[in-house]
N, C-alpha and C positions, 0 to 999 in steps of 0.2 A: 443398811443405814437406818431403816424406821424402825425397826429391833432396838439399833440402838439409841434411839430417840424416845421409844418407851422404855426402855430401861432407866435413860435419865428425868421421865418425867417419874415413875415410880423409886428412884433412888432421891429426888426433893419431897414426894409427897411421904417416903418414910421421914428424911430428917427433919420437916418442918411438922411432920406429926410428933415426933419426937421433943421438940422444941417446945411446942404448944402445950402437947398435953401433961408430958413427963414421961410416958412410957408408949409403948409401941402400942399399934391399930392392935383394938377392940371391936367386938360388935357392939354398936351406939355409938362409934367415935365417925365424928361429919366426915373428915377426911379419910377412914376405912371404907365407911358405908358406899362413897364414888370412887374407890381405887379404878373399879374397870370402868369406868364412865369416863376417867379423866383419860384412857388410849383409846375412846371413838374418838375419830372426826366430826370435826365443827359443824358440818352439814350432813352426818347421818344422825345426827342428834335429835330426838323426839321432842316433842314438848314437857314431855313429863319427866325424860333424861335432864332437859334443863331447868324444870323445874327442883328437881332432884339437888342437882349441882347448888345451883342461888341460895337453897334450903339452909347447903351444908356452909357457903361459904359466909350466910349470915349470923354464922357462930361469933360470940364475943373477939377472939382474934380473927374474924374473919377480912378484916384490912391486911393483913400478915396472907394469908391463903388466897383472898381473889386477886392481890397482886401475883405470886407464884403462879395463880390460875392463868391471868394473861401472859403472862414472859411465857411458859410453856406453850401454851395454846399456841403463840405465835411462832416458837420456834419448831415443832412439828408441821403449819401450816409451810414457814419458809421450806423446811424439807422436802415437804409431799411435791410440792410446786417445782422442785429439781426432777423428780422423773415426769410431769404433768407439761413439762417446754416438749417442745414442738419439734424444737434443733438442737443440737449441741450450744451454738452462741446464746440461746437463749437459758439454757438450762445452767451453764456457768455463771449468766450474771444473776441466776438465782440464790447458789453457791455460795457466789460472793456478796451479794446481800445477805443470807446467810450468815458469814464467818464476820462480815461489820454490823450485825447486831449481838451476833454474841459476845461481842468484844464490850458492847455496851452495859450488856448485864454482867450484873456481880453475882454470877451461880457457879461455882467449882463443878460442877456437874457438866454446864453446858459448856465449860472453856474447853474442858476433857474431850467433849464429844467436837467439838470445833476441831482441835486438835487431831484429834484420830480423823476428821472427812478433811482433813492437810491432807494426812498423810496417803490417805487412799482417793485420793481428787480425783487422777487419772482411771482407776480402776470404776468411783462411779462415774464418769461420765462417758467412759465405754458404752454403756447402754446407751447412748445415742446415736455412739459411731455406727453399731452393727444389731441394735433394736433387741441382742439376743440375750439372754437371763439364763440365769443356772437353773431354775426351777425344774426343766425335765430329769436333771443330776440330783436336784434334790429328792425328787419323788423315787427315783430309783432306790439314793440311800438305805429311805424308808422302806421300801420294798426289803431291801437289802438287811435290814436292821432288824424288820420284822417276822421275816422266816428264821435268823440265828435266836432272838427269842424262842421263837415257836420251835425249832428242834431241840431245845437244849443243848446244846454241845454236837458236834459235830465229830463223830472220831476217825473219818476217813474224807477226805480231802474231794474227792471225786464225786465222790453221794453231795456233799456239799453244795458245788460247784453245779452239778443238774438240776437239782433244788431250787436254786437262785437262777437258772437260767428257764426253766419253768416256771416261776413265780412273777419273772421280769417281764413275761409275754413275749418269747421268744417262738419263731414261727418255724417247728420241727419240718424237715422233709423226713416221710415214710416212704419208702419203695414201695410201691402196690407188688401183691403178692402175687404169684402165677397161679391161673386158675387150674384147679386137680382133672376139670374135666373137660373139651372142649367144645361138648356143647350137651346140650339140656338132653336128661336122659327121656324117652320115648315113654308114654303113659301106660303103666302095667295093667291088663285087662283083671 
């Protein structure tokens, strides 16, 4: 869901760069220059982050961008604040504040993304029922992703397969081996 909340703030900060300048982010264009400043949060913001910001959006069209700059700002904020509730009841009627602001703004971008957390409502708000998150399936992926790189190709199935299962931190039992002798040989004079 905050994936893709930056993805719609970065899909307005291209078309209103677009708009503004004529052609796409440059290096020296205000709105390039804080592409990744506009997906921090409002309060890991430095001072000089926000100095930065103010700089870019006192550009001549900057009434065009620090409005864009607040609609998103807020609508990220409404977001974070649905996995930051406490309960489930609370975390819906964040949701739903949420989906009646975005209904206010005129952004195609955000109607989309309003649309798409309709349609997966139940799925986020899961995370409240049972606290749990794909994150350790995620990490696996990569694990997963990143040994089939590293081998190149794989041309037997089984090699594969022990590969990913020792990369995953899978915990082998060995049989301990018998020992050849059963007990310490006597010190040769």
């Amino acid at each position: 869901m905050v994936r893709l909340a930056n993805q719609v703030v970065t899909e307005v900060r291209q078309r209103t760069q677009q708009d503004v300048m004529g052609h796409r982010g440059r290096k020296g264009d205000p709105l390039y220059d804080i592409r990744r400043l506009l997906l921090v949060g409002e309060e890991r913001l430095s001072g000089s982050a926000r100095r930065r910001i103010d700089a870019a959006l006192a550009h001549p069209d900057g009434d065009r961008l620090r409005r864009g700059r607040l609609r998103l700002g807020s609508q990220r904020t409404l977001l974070r604040e649905v996995y930051a509730a406490e309960n489930l009841v609370a975390a819906r009627k964040r949701l739903e504040a949420f989906h009646g602001w975005a209904e206010t703004v005129d952004v195609p971008e955000v109607d989309r993304l309003s649309r798409t957390l309709r349609t997966w409502e139940e799925e986020t708000l899961n995370y409240h029922r049972t606290g749990a998150t794909n994150g350790p399936t995620e990490a696996v992926n990569l694990i997963i992703e990143k040994t089939r790189r590293l081998g190149h190709g794989f041309r037997n199935w089984d090699n594969y397969r022990l590969r990913l299962l020792l990369h995953c931190g899978v915990t082998w039992y060995t049989a301990p081996t018998k020992r050849i002798r059963g007990r310490k040989p006597p010190l040769a004079a």
